[in-house]
N, C-alpha and C positions, 0 to 999 in steps of 0.2 A: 504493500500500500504506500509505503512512504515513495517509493521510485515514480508509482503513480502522481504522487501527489508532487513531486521536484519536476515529472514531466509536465505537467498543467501550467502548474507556475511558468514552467519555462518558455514555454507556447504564448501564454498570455503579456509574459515581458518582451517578447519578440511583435508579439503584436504592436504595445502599445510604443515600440522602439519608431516606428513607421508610421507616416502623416495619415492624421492631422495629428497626432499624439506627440510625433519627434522627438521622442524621449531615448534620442541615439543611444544613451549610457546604458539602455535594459537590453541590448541587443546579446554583449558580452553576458550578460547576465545572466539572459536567456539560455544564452550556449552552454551555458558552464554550469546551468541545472541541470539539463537535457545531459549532457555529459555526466555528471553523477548520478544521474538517475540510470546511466545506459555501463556503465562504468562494471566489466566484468561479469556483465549479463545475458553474454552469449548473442549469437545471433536471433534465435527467436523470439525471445526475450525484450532483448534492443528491440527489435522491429516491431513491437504491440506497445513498446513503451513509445518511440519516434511517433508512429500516426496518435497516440493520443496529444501528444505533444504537436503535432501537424496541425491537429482540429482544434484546437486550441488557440494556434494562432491565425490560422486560414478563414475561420469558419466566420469570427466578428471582421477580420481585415475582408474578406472579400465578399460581405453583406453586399454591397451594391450591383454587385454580378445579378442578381435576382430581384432586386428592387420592383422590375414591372415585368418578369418575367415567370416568376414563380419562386418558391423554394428548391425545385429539384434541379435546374442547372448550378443555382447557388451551391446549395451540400455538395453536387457530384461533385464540381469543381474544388471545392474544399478537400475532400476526400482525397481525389487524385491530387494535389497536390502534400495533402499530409503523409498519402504513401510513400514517394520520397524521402520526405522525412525521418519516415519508417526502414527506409535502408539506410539512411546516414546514421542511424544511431543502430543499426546490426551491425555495422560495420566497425561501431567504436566499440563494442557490445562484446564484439569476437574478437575484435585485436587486443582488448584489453584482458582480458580470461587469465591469461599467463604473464602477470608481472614482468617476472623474470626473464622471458624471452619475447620481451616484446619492444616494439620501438617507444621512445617517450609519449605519455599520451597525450598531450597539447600537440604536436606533430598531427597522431593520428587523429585526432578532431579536427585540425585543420584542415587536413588533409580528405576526409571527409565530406565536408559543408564544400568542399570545392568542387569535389566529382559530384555530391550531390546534388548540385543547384544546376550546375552543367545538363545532369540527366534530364533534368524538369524544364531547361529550358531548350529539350529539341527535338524531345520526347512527350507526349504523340502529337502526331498531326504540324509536327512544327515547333513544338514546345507553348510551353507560358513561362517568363521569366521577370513577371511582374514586379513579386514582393521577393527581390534579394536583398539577402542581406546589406549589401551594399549601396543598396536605390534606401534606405535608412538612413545614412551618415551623412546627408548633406549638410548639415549642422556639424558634425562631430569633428574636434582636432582631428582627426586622421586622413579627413578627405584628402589632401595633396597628394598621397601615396597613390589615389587612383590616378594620375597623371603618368605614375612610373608602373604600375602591374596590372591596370586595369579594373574591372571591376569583378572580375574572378582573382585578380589577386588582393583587393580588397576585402571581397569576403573571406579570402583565407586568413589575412590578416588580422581581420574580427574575431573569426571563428577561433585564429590563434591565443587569442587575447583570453575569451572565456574558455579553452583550454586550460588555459597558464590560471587562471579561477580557479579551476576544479583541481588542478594539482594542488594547488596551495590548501584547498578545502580537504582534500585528500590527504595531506601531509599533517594537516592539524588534527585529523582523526585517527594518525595511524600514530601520533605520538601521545593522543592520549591514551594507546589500548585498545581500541576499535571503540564505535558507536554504542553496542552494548555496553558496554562499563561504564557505570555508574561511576567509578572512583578511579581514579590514576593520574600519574603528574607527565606535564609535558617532559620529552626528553629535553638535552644541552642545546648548545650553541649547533651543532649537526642538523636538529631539526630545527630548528630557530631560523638556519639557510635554508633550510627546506622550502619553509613556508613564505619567507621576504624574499628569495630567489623568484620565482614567480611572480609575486607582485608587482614587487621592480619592474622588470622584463617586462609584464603587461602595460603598466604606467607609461613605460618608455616606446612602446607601439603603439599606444595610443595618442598618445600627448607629442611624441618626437615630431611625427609628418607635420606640425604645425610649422616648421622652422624651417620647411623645404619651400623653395622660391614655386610663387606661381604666375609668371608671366601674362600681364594684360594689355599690353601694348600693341600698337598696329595701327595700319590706314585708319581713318575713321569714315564709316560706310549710313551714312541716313538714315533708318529705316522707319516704319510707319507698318503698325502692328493694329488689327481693326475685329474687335469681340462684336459685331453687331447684331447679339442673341437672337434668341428664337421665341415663337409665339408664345411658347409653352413645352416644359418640360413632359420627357417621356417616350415612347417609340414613337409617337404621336408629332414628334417634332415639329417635322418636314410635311406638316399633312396640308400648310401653309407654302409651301417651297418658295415663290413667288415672292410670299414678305419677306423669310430669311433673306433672300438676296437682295430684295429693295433695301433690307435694314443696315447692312455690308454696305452698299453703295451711298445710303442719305449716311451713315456714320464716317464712310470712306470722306464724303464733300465735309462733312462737321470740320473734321482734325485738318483737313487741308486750308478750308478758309481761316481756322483758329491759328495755323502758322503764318497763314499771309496775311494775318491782321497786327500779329505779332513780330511780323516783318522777316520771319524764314523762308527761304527759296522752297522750293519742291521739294518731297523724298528723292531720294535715288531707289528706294524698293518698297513696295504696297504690299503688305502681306495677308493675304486672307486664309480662312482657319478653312478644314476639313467641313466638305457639305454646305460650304457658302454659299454655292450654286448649284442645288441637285436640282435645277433643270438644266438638261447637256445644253450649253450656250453655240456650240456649234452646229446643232441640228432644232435650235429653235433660236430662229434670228431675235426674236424679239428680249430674251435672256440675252442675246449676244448686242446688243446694241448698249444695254445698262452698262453693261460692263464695260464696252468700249466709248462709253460717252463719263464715266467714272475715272478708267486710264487716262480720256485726255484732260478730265479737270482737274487731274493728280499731277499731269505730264510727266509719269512715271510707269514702271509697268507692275501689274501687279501680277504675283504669285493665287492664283484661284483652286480653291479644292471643291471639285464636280464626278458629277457620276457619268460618265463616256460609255456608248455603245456602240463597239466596232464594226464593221461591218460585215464579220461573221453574227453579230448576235451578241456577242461578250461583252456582259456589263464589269466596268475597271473603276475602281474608287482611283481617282486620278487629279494631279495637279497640270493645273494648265499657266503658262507663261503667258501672262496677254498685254501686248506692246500698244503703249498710246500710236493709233493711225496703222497700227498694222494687224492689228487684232492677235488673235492665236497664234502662237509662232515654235514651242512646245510644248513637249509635256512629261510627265511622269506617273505610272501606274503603280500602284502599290502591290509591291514585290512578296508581301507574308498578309492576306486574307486572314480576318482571324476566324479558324472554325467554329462553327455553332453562333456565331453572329454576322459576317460574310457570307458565309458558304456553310451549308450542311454534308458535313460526309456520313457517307452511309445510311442517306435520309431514310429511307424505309424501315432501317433497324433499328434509329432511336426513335421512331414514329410510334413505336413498341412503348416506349416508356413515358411520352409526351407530344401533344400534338403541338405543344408551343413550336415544333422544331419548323412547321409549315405558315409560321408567320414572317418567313425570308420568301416571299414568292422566287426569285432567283437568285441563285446562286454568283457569287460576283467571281471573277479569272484574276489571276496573279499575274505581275509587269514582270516582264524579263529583262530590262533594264536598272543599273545602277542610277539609285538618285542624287546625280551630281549637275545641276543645270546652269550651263552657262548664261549670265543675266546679262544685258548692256545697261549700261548708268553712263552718267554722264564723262565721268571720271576713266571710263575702258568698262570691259566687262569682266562680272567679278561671277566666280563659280557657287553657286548656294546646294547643300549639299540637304538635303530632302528626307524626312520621315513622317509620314501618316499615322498619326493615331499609336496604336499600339507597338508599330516600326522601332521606334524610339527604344524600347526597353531591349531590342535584338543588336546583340554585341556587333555579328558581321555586319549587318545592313547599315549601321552609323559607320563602322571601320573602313567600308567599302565608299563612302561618300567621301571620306579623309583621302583614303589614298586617288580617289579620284577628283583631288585637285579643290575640293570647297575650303572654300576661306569663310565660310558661316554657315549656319545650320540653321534649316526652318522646321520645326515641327509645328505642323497641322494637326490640328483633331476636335472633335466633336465630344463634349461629353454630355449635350440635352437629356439623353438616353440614359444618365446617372441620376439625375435628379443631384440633389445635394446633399449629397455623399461622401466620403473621403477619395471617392475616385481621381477628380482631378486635382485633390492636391497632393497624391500619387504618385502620378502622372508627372505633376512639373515638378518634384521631388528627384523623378528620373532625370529629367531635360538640366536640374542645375549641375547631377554629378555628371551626366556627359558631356556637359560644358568644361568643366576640369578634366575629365578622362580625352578626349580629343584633345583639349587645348583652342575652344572655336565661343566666339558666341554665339547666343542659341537664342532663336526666337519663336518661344512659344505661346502661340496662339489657338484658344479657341472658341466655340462659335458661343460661348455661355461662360468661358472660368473655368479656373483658373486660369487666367493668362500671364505674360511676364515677358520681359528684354533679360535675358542671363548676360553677365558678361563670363570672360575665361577662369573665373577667381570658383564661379559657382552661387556668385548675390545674384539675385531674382530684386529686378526694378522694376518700378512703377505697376506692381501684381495687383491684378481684377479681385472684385468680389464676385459672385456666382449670381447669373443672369442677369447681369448689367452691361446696356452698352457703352465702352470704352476705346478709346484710341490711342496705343500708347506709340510713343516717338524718341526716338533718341541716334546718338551716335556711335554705332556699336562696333567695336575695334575689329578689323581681317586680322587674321594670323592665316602664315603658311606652312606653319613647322610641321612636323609627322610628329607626336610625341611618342616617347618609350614605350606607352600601353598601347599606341596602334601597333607600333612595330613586332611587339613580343606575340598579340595576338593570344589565343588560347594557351601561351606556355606553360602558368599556372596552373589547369587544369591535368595538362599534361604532367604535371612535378605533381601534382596531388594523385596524381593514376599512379605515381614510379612508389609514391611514401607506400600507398596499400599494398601493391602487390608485391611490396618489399617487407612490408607488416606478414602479410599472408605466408609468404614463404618462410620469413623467418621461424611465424609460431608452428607453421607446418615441418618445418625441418625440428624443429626443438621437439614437438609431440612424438616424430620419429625415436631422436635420441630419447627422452626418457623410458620408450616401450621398448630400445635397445637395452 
């Protein structure tokens, strides 16, 4: 009961680690119950202890998933993510069984949460890689470290941290006698290191990354960012389409005559959120004239998120590039669809469990294009490096816009379909640690809230409240560096695969010798 009871805890600190709670400091916390509660407990064991620890933190963080949909995508989604969960803590569950032959366990914790969040976010159908641990810490001294290892090496880092917890907690029960003894004195100055050894070391990864330089310097690029909400919250959005985009466009002329009263030139970039225009503006002129009579009172171009239908049939959640005087000139489709809300797989088999599944009447198609789009300003043209919606929390599809040449980052998305939730302040939780993890400013915009200008540091300016129209503007620095977490890419996941099956063999060779 007690391991039950350290996993709960531990689930529920990791929740409230993650927006709108931000209580970065319960993350480690988190870990390093979940670790004592998994601590020598085998694999089976571990893994009923992990998912209760999973549902624990999934279950209130990802309440909005079902908000207008039901309870059953809600739970499912919970579930399967807590079964993850449930193998990160088998995994520490089994390598820890044999003290003596085994690797240090803060290693293996870490080593763990790393392969673990990896599986869940590419696993199934693509993964979800929403609530990592590391989309938590936009607040926390440690953020700068995701500039050097990314955001799988920031979760290892975390995870390291409340490892380095549980040894220290570990080291203080094993110098009293064990848990059951009532009575016994701590050992010497041996376990004294025991216990401040760890601590230290954690203080020192947590608190250290503050003292790492984070570059904010660069051109400085115009921009003009436009929340011009929706009728009404709910799937029900867009049941208005028409005013969504009039209210993009009258909000679009607001901000523009406010800067030429105030005596500002034009933007250099117009940015509008995901579903500004789900009427396709190019196969209905009269969507397409707003827009193009909005570009030239901006005399800039704007960035437009619409729903495009090819001319096979395939509907693409898609941003459109639309030039003052020359209308459409590109675009980008959204390259990760997210299942059970884009697209239904396997529609007939979950039709079995829910008919909510037939309120997608179509299914939307995946871009097969990087989102990296060349804009012209007046200055030359600068590359804006694209993610729609949930895009944002996918390590490659951000890494892929870096190495494809963006000197700033537009995240588009829509959260009406949240209601007022923790969803988007989630969401732009992500958008500020990718602004450090690249090294870009990030302009997150959406069509209700949370919106925000990020610069490269990972501050969130001039941030919306929820279903208010706003325009925010500022000058947002280019950078062209590649940073170290682009570069390394997956490597930490990869050093978290060599720690287990380093773990594994070793306690397997050791089970040999003692039966020798």
């Amino acid at each position: 009961m007690r391991r039950i009871l350290f996993a709960a805890a531990g689930g529920l600190a990791l929740w409230l680690s993650w927006p709108s709670h931000d209580l970065w400091a319960l993350a480690p916390v988190g870990i390093a119950l979940l670790a004592l509660a998994s601590h020598a407990a085998g694999a089976r064991r571990g893994f009923g202890i992990g998912v209760v620890a999973g549902l624990a933190a999934y279950l209130p963080a990802l309440h909005w998933s079902g908000i207008y949909v039901g309870n059953l995508p809600w739970v499912a989604l919970s579930v399967l993510e807590a079964l993850y969960v449930g193998l990160t803590a088998a995994a520490c569950g089994w390598l820890s069984q044999r003290p003596g032959r085994a690797l240090p366990y803060p290693l293996v914790v870490a080593a763990a949460w790393t392969v673990g969040e990896w599986l869940r976010s590419v696993t199934p159908f693509g993964g979800f890689p929403w609530l990592k641990i590391a989309f938590g810490q936009a607040d926390a001294p440690i953020l700068p470290l995701v500039r050097w290892v990314g955001t799988p090496g920031l979760t290892a880092a975390v995870a390291l941290v409340g490892g380095l917890l549980a040894a220290a907690a570990l080291a203080v029960v094993r110098a009293r006698g064990g848990v059951t003894r009532a009575a016994g004195r701590a050992g010497g100055p041996r376990h004294t290191a025991r216990v401040l050894a760890p601590l230290l070391a954690a203080a020192a990864i947590t608190w250290g990354p503050a003292l790492l330089p984070v570059p904010t310097d660069g051109d400085p690029m115009d921009v003009l960012a436009v929340q011009g909400n929706v009728p009404r919250a709910g799937l029900d959005f867009n049941a208005e389409r028409r005013q969504v985009l009039d209210n993009h466009a009258a909000q679009t002329r607001r901000a523009i005559d406010q800067g030429s009263a105030a005596g500002r030139p034009t933007p250099a970039l117009v940015v509008w959120p995901e579903n500004s225009s789900d009427i396709d503006p190019v196969r209905n002129p009269d969507a397409g004239q707003v827009i193009s009579d909005t570009a030239a009172h901006a005399q800039a171009p704007i960035l437009v998120g619409t729903l495009r239908t090819d001319d096979h049939g395939l509907i693409k959640n898609t941003t459109m590039l639309w030039s003052p005087g020359r209308g459409p000139v590109a675009d980008y489709a959204k390259r990760h669809p997210v299942p059970f809300a884009e697209y239904i797989p396997y529609r007939s088999f979950f039709r079995h469990f829910s008919d909510k599944v037939d309120l997608l009447t179509h299914d939307f198609s995946a871009g097969t294009t990087v989102g990296a789009m060349p804009v012209p300003t007046r200055s030359g043209p600068v590359t804006v490096g694209l993610g729609i919606c949930f895009e944002v929390a996918y390590d490659d599809i951000m890494r892929d816009a870096i190495t494809h040449g963006s000197r700033l980052l537009a995240v588009q998305t829509n959260n009406a379909t949240f209601g007022y939730t923790d969803e988007s302040y989630q969401q732009l939780a992500i958008s500020r640690v990718r602004a450090v993890e690249m090294g870009r400013s990030v302009v997150h915009i959406s069509t209700v809230g949370a919106s925000a200008l990020i610069t490269p540091d990972g501050v969130a300016h001039q941030q919306t409240a929820l279903f208010t129209p706003a325009g925010l503007r500022a000058d947002l620095p280019l950078r062209s560096e590649t940073t170290p977490a682009v570069r390394i890419g997956d490597l930490p996941v990869w050093l978290g695969m060599a720690v287990l099956l380093a773990g594994a063999l070793w306690r397997t060779t050791g089970r040999r010798t003692r039966r020798g």
